[in-house]
C-alpha positions in Angstrom: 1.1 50.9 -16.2 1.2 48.2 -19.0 4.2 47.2 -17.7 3.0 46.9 -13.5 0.3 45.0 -15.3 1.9 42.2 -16.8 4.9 42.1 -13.8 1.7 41.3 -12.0 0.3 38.7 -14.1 3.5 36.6 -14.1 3.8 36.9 -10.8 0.9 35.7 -10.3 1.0 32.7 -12.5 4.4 31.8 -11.2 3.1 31.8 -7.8 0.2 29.5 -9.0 2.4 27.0 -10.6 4.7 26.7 -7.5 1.6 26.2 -5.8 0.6 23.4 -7.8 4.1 21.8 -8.1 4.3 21.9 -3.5 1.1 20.3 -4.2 1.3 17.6 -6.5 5.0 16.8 -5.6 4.8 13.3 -5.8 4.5 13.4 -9.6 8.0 15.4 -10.0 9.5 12.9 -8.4 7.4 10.6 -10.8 8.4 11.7 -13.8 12.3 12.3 -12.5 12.2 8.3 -12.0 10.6 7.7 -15.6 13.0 9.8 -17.0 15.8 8.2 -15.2 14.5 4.6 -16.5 14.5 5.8 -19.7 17.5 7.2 -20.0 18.7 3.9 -18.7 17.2 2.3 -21.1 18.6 4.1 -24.2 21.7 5.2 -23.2 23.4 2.4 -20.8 25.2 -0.5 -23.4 25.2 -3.2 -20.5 22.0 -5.3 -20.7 22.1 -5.8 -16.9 22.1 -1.5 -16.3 19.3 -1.8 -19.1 17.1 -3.9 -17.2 17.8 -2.0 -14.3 16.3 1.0 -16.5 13.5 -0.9 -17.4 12.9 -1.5 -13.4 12.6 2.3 -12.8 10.5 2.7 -15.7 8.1 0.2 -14.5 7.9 0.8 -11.3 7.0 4.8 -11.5 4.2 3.7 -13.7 3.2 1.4 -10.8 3.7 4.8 -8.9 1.9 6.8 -10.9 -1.2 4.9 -10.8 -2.1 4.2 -7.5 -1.0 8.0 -6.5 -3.9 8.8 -9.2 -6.2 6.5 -7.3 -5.4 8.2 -3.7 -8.7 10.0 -2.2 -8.3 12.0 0.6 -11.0 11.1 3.2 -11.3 7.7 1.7 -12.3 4.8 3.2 -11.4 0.8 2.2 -14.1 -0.5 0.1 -15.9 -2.4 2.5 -19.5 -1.0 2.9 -19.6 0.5 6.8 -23.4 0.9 8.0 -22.0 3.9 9.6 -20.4 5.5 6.4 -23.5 4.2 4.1 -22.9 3.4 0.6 -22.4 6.4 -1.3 -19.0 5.5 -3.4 -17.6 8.9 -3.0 -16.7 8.1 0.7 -14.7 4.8 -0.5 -11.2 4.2 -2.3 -11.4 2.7 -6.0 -9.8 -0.8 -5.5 -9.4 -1.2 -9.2 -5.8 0.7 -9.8 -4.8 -1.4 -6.8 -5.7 -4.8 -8.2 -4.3 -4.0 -11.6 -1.4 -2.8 -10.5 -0.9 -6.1 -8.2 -1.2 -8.2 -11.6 1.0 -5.7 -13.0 3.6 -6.1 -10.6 3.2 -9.8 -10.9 3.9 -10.1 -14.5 6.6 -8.0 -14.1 8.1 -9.8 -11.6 8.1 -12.6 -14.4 9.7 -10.2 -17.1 12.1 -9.9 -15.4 13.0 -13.4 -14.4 12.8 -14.4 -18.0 15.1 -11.4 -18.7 17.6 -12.4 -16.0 17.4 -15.8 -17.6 17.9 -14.8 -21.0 20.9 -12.6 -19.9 22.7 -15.2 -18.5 22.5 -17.2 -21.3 24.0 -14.5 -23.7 26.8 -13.9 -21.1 27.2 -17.8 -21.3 27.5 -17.8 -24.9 29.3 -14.7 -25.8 31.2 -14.1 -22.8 29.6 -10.1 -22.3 26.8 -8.6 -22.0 28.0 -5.7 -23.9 24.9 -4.7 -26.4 27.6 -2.8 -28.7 29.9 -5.5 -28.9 26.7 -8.5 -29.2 26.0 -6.1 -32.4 29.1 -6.5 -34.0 28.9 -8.0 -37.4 32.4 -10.1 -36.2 30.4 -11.5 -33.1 30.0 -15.5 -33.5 26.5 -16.6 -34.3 27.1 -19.9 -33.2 27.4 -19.0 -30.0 30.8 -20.1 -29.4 33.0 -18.1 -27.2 35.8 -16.0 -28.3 39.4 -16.7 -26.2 40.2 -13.3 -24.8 43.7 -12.2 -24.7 45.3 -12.1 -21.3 
């Protein structure tokens, strides 16, 4: 009986949480891109593949917070005579607008990072972050001569 009991408790939660997870499955997909930036970030030793990491990151932020200002029934906020101005029949424009200056300065990150990576490719001829660590690595800035 104890047994039947809890078989039917589990089953019941499992079936909750799937549930939940067919509802809401924008935010595994969310957190599979966050987790896929950041494992970018940490693991990749090209700085190009790391800003590319960084991307990802950023962007399923972005993601994540205009899904969490999504209202079903919503409306833009423009007050409608028809609709009347009770704010639970409008969308929250804030997310949107900070995400848009969000998305702006991160458009400039990422040229300044672009910038700064071509300059370190210029000056030490990779972008390597293991080998730019190397005590041996020139801090002047002149580049080594490769063997061929």
């Amino acid at each position: 009986m104890i047994g039947t009991v809890i078989g039917t408790v589990i089953g019941t939660a499992i079936g909750t949480v799937i549930e939940t997870l067919a509802d809401r499955y924008i935010y595994i997909f969310l957190v599979a891109l966050l987790s896929l930036g950041l494992f970018a970030l940490i693991t990749e030793r090209h700085l190009v593949k790391k800003l590319v990491g960084l991307v990802l990151f950023q962007t399923s932020v972005f993601l994540f917070f205009i899904e969490g200002s999504v209202k079903d029934g919503g409306d833009v906020p423009v007050i409608d005579p028809e609709l009347g101005s009770d704010p639970d029949l409008y969308v929250n424009p804030l997310p949107h607008l900070l995400i848009l200056t969000a998305l702006v300065v991160g458009v400039a990150v990422i040229g300044v990072a672009l910038s700064l990576i071509t300059v370190i490719h210029r000056a030490y001829g990779t972008l390597d972050d293991a080998e730019l660590s190397r005590p041996d690595t020139p801090a002047d800035g002149a580049r080594q001569e490769t063997p061929r």
